[in-house]
BAVO-726365 format. One record per residue (C-alpha): residue in three letters; x, y, z. Coordinates in Angstrom, 1 decimal, always signed. Each point is the difference from the previous one (the first is absolute). Example, Ala and Ser with C-alpha at 12.3 -4.5 7.8 and 13.67 -1.06 7.14 Angstrom:
// BAVO-726365
ALA  +12.3  -4.5  +7.8
SER  +1.4  +3.4  -0.7
END
This chain:
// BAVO-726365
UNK  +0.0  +0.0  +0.0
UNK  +1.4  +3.6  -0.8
UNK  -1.2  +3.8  +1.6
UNK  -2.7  +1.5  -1.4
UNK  -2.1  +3.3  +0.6
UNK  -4.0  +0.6  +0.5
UNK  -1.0  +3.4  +0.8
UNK  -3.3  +0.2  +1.3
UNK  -2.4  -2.8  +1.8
UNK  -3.6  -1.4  -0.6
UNK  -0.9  +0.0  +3.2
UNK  +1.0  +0.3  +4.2
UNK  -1.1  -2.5  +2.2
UNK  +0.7  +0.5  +3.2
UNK  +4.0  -1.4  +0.4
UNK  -0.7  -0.9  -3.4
UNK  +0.8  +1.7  -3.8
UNK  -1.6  -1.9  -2.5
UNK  +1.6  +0.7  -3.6
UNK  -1.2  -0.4  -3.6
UNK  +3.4  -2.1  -0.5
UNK  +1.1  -3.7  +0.1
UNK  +2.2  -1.3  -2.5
UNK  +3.6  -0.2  +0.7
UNK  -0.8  +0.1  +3.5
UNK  +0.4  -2.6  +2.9
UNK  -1.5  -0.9  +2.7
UNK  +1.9  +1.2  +3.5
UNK  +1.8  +2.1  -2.3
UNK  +1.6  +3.6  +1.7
UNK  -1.9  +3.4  -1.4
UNK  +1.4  +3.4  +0.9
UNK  -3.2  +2.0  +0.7
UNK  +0.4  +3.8  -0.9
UNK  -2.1  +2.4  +1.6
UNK  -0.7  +3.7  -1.5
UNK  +2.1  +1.7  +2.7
UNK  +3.3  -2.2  -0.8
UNK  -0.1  -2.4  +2.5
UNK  +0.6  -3.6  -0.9
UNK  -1.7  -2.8  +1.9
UNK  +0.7  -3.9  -0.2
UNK  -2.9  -2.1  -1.5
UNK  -0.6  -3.8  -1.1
UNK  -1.9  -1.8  -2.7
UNK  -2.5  -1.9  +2.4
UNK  -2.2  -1.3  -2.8
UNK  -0.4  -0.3  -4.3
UNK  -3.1  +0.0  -2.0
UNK  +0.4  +0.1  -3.7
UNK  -0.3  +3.4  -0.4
UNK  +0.2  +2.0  +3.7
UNK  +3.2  -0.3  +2.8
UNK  -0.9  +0.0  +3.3
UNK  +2.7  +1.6  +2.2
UNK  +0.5  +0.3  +3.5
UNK  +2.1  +3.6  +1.4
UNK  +1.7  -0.7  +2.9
UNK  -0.9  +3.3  +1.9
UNK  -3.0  +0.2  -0.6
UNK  -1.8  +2.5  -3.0
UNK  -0.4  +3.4  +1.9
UNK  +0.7  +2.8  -2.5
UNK  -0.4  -2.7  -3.0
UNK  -2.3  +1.1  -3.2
UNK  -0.9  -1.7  -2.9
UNK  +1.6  +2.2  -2.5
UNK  +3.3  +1.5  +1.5
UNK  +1.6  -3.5  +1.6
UNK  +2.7  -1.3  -2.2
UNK  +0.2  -3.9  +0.1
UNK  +3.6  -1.2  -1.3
UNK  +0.3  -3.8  +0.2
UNK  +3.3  -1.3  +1.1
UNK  +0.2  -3.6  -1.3
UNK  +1.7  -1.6  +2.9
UNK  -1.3  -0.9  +3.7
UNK  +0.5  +2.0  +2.8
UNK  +3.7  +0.5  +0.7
UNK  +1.0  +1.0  +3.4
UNK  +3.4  +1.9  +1.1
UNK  +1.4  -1.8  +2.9
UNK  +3.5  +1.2  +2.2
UNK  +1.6  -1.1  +3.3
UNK  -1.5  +4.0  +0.7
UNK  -2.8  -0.9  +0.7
UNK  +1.0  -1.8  +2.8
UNK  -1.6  +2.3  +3.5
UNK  -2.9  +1.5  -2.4
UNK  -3.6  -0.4  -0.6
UNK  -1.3  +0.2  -3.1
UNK  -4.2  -0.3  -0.9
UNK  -1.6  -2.7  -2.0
UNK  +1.7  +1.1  -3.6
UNK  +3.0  -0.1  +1.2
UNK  -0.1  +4.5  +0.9
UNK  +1.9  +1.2  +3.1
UNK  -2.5  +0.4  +2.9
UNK  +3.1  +1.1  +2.7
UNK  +0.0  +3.6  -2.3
UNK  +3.5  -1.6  -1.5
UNK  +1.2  +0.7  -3.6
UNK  -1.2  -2.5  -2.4
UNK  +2.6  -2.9  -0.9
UNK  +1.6  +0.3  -3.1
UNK  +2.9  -1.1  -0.1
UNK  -0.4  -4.1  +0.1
UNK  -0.7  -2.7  -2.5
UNK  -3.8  -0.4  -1.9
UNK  -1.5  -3.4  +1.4
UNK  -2.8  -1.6  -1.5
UNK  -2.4  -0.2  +3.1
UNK  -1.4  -3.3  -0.8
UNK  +3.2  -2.0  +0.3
UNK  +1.3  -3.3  -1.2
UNK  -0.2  -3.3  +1.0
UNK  +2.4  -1.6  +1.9
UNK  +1.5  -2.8  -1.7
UNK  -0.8  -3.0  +2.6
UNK  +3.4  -2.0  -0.9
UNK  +2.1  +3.1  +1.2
UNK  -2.2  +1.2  +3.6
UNK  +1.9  -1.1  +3.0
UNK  -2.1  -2.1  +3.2
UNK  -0.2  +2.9  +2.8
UNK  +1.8  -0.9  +3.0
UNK  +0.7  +2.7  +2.3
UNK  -1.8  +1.4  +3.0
UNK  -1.5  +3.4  -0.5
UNK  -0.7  +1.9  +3.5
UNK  -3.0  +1.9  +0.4
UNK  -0.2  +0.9  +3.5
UNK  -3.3  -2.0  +0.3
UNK  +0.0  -3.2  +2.5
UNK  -2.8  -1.7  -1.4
UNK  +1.5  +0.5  -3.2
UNK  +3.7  -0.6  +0.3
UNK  -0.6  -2.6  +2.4
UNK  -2.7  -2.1  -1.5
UNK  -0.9  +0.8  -3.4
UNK  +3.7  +1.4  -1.2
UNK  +0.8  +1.6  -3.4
UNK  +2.9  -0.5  -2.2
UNK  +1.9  +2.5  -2.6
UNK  -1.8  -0.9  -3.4
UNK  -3.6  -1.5  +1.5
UNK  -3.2  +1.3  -0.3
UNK  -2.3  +0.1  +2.5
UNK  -3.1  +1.7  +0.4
UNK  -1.7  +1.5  +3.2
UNK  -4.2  -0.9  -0.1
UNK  -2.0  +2.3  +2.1
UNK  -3.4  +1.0  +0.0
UNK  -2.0  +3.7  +0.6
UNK  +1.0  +1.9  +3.6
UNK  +3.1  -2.0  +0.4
UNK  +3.7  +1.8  +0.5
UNK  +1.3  -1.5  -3.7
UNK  +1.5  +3.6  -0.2
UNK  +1.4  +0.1  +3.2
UNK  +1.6  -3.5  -0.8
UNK  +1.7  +1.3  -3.0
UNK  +0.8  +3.2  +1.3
UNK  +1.9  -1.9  +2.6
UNK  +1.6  -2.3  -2.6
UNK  +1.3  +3.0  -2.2
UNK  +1.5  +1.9  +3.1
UNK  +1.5  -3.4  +1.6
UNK  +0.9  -2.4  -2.6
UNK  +3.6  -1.0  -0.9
UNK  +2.4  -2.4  -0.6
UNK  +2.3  -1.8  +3.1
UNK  +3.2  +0.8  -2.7
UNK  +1.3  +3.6  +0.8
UNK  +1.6  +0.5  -3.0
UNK  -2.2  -0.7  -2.6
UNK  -2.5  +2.8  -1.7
UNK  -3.3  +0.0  +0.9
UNK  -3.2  +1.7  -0.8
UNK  -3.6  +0.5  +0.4
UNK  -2.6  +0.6  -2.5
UNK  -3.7  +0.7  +1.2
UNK  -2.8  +0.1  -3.4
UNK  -3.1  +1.2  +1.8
UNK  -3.0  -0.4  -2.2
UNK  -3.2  +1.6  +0.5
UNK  +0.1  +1.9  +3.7
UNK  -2.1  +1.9  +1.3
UNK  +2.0  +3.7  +0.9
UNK  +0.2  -1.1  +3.8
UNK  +1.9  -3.0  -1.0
UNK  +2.1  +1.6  -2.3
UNK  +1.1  +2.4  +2.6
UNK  +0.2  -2.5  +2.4
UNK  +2.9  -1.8  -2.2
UNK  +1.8  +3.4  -1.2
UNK  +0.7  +1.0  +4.1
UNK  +0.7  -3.6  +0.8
UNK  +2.6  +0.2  -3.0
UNK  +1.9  +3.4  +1.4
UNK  +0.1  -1.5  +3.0
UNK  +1.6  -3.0  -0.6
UNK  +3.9  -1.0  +0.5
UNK  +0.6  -1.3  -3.4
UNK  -2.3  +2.8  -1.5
UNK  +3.3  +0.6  -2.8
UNK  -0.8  -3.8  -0.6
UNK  -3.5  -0.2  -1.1
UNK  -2.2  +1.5  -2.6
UNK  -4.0  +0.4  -0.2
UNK  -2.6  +0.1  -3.0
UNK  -2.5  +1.2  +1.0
UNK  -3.7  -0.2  -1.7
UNK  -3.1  +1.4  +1.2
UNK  -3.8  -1.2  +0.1
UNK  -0.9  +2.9  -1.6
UNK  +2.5  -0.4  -2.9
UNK  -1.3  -2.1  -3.5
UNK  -0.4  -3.8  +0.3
UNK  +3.4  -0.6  -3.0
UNK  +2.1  +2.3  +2.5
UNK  -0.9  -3.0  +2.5
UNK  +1.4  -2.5  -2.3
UNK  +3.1  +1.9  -0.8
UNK  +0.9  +0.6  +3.8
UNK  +1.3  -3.5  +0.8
UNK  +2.5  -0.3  -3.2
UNK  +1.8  +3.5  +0.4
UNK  +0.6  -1.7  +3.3
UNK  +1.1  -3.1  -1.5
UNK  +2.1  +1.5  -3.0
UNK  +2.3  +2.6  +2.5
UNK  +0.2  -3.2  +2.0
UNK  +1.1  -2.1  -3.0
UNK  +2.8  +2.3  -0.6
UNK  +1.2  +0.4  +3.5
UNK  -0.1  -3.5  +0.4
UNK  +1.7  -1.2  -3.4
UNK  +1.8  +3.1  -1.1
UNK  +1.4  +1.6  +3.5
UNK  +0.2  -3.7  +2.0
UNK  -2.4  +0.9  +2.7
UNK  -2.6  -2.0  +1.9
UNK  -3.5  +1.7  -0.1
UNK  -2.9  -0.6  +1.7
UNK  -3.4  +0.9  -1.4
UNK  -2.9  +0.7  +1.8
UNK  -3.2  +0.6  -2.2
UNK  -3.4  +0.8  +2.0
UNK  -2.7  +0.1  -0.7
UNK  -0.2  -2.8  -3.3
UNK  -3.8  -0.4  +0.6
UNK  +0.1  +3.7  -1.4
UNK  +2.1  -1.3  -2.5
UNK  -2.6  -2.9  -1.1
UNK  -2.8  +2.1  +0.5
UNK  +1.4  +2.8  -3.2
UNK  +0.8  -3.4  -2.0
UNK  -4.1  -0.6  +0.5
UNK  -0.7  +3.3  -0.7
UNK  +2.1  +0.2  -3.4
UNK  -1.0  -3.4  -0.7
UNK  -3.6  +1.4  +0.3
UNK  +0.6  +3.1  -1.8
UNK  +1.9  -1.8  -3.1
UNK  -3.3  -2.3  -0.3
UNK  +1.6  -3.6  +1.1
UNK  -1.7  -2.7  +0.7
UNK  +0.4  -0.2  +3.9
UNK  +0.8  -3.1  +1.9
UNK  +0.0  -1.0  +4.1
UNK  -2.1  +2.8  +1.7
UNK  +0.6  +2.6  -2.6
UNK  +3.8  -0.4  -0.5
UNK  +1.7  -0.1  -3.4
UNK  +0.7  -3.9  -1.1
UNK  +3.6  +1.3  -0.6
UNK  +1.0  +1.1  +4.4
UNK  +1.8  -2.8  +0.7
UNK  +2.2  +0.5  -3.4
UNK  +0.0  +3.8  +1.0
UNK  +1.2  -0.3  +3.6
UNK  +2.4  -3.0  -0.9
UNK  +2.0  +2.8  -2.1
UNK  +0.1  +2.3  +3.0
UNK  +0.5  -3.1  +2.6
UNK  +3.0  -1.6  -2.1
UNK  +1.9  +3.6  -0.5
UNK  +1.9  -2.0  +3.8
UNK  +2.2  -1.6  +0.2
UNK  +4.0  -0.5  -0.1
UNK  +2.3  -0.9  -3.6
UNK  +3.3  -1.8  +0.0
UNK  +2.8  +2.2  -0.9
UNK  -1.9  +3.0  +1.6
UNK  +0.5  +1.6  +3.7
UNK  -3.3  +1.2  +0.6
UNK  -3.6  -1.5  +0.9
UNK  -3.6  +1.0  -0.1
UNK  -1.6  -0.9  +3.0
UNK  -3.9  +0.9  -0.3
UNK  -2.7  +0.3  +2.7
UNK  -3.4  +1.0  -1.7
UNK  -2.6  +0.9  +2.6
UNK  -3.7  -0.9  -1.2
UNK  -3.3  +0.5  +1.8
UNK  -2.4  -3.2  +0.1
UNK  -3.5  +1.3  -0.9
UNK  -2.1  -1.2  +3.0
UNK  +3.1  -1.6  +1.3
UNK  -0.7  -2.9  -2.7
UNK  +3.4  -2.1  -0.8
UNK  -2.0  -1.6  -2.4
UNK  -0.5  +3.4  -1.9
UNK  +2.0  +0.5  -3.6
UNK  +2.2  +2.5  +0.9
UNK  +1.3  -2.4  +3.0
UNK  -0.6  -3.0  -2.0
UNK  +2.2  +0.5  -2.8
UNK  +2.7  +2.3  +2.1
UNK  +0.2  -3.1  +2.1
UNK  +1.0  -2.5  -3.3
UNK  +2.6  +2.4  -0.9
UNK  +1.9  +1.7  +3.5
UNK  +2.4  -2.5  +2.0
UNK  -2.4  +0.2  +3.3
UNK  -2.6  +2.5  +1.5
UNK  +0.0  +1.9  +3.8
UNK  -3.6  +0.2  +0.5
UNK  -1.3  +2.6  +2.7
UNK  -2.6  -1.0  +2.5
UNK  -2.8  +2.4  +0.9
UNK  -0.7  -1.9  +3.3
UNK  +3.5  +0.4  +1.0
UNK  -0.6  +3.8  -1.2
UNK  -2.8  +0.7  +2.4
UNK  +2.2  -1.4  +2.4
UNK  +2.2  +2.8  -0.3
UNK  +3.2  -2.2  -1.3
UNK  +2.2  +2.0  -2.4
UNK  +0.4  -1.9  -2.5
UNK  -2.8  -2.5  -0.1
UNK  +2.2  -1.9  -1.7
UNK  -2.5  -3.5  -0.5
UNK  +3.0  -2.4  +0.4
UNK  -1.9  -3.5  -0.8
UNK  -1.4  +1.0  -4.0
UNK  +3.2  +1.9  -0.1
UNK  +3.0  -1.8  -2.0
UNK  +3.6  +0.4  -1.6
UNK  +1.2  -1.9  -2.8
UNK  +3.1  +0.7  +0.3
UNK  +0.8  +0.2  +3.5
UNK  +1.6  -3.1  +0.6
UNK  +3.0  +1.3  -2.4
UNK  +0.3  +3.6  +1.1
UNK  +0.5  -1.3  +3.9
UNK  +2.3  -2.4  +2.4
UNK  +4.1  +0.0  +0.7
UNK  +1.5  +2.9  -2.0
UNK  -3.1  +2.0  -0.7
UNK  -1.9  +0.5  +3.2
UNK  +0.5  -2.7  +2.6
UNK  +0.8  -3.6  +0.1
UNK  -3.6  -0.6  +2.1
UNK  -2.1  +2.3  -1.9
UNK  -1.7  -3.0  -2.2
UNK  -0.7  -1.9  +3.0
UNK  -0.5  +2.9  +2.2
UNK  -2.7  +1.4  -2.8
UNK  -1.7  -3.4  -0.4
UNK  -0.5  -0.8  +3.7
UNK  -1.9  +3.6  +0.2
UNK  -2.2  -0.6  -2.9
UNK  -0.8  -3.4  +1.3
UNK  -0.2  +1.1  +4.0
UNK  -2.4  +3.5  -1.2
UNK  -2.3  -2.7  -2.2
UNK  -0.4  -2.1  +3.1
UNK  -1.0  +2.8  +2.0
UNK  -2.4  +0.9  -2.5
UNK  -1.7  -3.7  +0.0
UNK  -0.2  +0.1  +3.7
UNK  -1.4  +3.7  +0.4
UNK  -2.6  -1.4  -2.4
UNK  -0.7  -3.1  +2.6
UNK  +0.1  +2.5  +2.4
UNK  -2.8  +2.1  -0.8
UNK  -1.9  -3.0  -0.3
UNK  +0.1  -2.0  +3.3
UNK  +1.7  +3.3  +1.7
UNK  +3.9  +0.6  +1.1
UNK  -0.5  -1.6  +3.5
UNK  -0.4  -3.7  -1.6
UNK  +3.1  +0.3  -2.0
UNK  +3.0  -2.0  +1.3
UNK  +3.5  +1.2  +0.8
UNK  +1.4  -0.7  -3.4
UNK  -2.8  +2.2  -1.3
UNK  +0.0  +2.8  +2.2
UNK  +3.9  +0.9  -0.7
UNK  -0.9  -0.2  -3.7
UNK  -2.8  +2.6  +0.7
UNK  +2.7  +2.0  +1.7
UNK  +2.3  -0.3  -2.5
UNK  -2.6  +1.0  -2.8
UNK  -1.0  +3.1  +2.2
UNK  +4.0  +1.1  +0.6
UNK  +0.8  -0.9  -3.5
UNK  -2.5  +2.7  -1.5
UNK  +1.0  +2.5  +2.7
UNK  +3.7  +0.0  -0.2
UNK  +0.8  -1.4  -3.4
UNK  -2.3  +1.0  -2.2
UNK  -0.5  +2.8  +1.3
UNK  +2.4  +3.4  -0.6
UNK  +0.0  +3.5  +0.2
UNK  -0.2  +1.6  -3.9
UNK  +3.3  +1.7  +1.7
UNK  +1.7  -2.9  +0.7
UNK  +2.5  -2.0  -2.2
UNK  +1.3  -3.0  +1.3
UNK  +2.9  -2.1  -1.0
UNK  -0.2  -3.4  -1.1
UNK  +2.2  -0.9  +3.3
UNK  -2.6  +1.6  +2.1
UNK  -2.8  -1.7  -1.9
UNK  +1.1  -3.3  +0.7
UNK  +1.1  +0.7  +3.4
UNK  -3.6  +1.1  +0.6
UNK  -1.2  -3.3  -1.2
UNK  +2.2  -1.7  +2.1
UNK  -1.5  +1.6  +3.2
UNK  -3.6  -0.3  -1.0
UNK  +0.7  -3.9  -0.2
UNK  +0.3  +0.1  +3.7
UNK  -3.8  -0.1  +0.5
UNK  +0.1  -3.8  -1.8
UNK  +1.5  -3.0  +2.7
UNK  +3.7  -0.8  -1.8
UNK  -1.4  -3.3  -1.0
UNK  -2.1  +1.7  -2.5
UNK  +2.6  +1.2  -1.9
UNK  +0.3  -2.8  -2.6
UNK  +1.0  +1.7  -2.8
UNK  +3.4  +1.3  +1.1
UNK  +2.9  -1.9  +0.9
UNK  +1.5  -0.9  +3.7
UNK  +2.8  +2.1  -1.3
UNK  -2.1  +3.3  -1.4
UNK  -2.0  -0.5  +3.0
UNK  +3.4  +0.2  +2.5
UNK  +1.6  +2.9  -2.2
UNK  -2.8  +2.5  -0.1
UNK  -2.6  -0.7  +2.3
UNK  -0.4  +3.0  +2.6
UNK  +1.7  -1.3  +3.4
UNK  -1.4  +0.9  +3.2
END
């Protein structure tokens, strides 16, 4: 495909220019919208009839008439600049400086939809990522190059979560580069704000870089959030040798503006509205992770989605769940509790944990250690339920302690301040104490000598 120009438009639409125009033109291709005044705005070819163009203009039409807006199609997709400046900024959802920064120019174009990595050259991930979060680092751990998404439903803390991941998260190497890239898609202006003071006042704010796109911003800005987060992190990762973490929230925002221009494009619709075409779509976004031999860096990616009715079973969960290495489910009965995070430990799982932990990357007895919590908490979970059936006096001894141990576990493990960061060391030392509650004998899935080593003397 090769530029060409159109002055003047059949009609305005709302975020939409429909144009009397549609040969030599492709769909998703880049238009440079041209207002009467001189300014230039970004659009894209969202749908083709035989003889109109449908374009969306990211920023909206204000100002926009029907016979002064110049339409010049560019022939390529959108190409985004990326630079190791960026690094300590925040930009919006196009990829324009929010922080009142200069513009980046000097960089290299990236198309923003990627390429596949080849599966013959990605490398297993292996090692330990820290983020500060007990029932995270010690029970459901991520590794440099996983994916791993964070299911939560309406009223829960998702934010807070990943607020707390992109201000505590790094790697137990000192001397390797780091970074921290947070896509926020859809928030409200509370949210947003929320993220951009948590951001200046975090220690590693020079190491991390926000997107960020608002609710009120057009449904294709939505879609492009997530891959300028993806293609800045593809070049600091591949390019520059560092490991980056990406955090994208909100992707049900995200699935919802694939619905809407699936609607709006007239496709046939599939599972509750959705386009037939999701699990393809988020698959390219989900597979942008990962680590390649012969390359430094990694792309570690956390995407935060919210469960509509807190429904697992629901397509955005569904098919995120087929593609991520593991979920951390939030619990809104541990939320009314008032435990930060309600980190749901018993649906949540890691792939990829068993290779990111042990001797050399966190502790020798962190498997064991991590397996006889999970097993000890779903105990105390099966005798809470007997409990509230033939009531806590009728239990036996064996029970009561793993009621105790359930109760102490929630309150001391789970549970953190949004302040607080704690070290793997201190993670597992925690876990260590909390075992006290349980009779020694109980402690069948460590060994006589993990047991000696670690276990908290009187």
């Amino acid at each position: 495909m090769s530029e060409r120009n159109v002055l003047g438009v059949q009609s305005i639409e709302g975020p939409i220019v429909i144009v009397e125009a549609s040969r030599g033109i492709g769909l998703g291709e880049m238009v440079e919208v041209s207002l009467a005044q001189g300014e230039v705005r970004l659009g894209k070819v969202l749908r083709l009839t035989k003889e109109l163009c449908f374009i969306q203009v990211f920023g909206g039409t204000k100002n926009l008439s029907s016979r002064g807006t110049g339409l010049r199609f560019l022939g390529k997709p959108f190409l985004f600049t990326v630079s190791e400046d960026m690094l300590g900024r925040i930009f919006d959802g196009k990829g324009e400086p929010l922080d009142g920064g200069p513009r980046v120019y000097k960089g290299e174009s990236r198309n923003v939809n990627g390429f596949a990595i080849n599966p013959t050259v990605r490398e297993y991930p292996e090692e330990f990522i820290q983020t500060g979060i007990s029932a995270i680092d010690g029970l459901n751990s991520i590794t440099r190059g996983q994916k791993i998404a964070v299911f939560s439903g309406a009223g829960l803390p998702h934010n807070r979560v990943a607020a707390q991941i992109l201000r505590q998260a790094k790697i137990l190497e000192a001397e390797e580069s780091f970074a921290v890239i947070l896509g926020g898609i859809g928030l409200k202006k509370e949210e947003a704000h929320f993220f951009m003071e948590s951001f200046r006042c975090s220690e590693q704010v020079l190491k991390s870089v926000m997107f960020l796109n608002l609710a009120e911003d057009p449904p294709e800005e939505r879609v492009l959030t997530p891959r300028l987060a993806l293609t800045l992190a593809e070049y600091l990762a591949f390019d520059k040798g560092m490991h980056v973490l990406v955090i994208l929230t909100d992707m049900s925002n995200y699935c919802q503006s694939l619905r809407e221009i699936s609607s709006f494009r007239q496709e046939l619709p599939s599972r509750k509205g959705y386009p037939g075409y999701m699990y393809t779509d988020l698959a390219s976004i989900y597979e942008r992770t990962g680590r390649i031999k012969g390359k430094s860096g990694s792309i570690t990616q956390i995407p935060v989605l919210t469960m509509p009715n807190m429904d697992i079973t629901h397509p955005i969960p569904d098919l995120t769940g087929y593609i991520t290495e593991g979920q951390i489910v939030l619990s809104l009965a541990l939320h009314q509790r008032g435990i930060y995070p309600p980190v749901d430990i018993l649906p949540s799982l890691s792939r990829l944990m068993k290779d990111g932990i042990g001797e050399g990357k966190t502790r020798k007895d962190h498997v064991n250690l991590s397996s006889q919590l999970y097993s000890a908490y779903a105990r105390s979970k099966d005798v809470a339920s007997l409990a509230s059936i033939i009531g806590e006096e009728e239990l036996g001894p064996i029970d009561k302690s793993y009621l105790d141990f359930g109760r102490v576990f929630e309150e001391e493990f789970i549970n953190q301040d949004f302040r607080e960061s704690r070290a793997i060391e201190e993670t597992l030392k925690r876990g260590w104490q909390i075992l006290k509650a349980l009779p020694k004998k109980e402690l069948n899935r460590l060994t006589k000598e993990e047991i000696e080593e670690y276990y908290p003397k009187e």
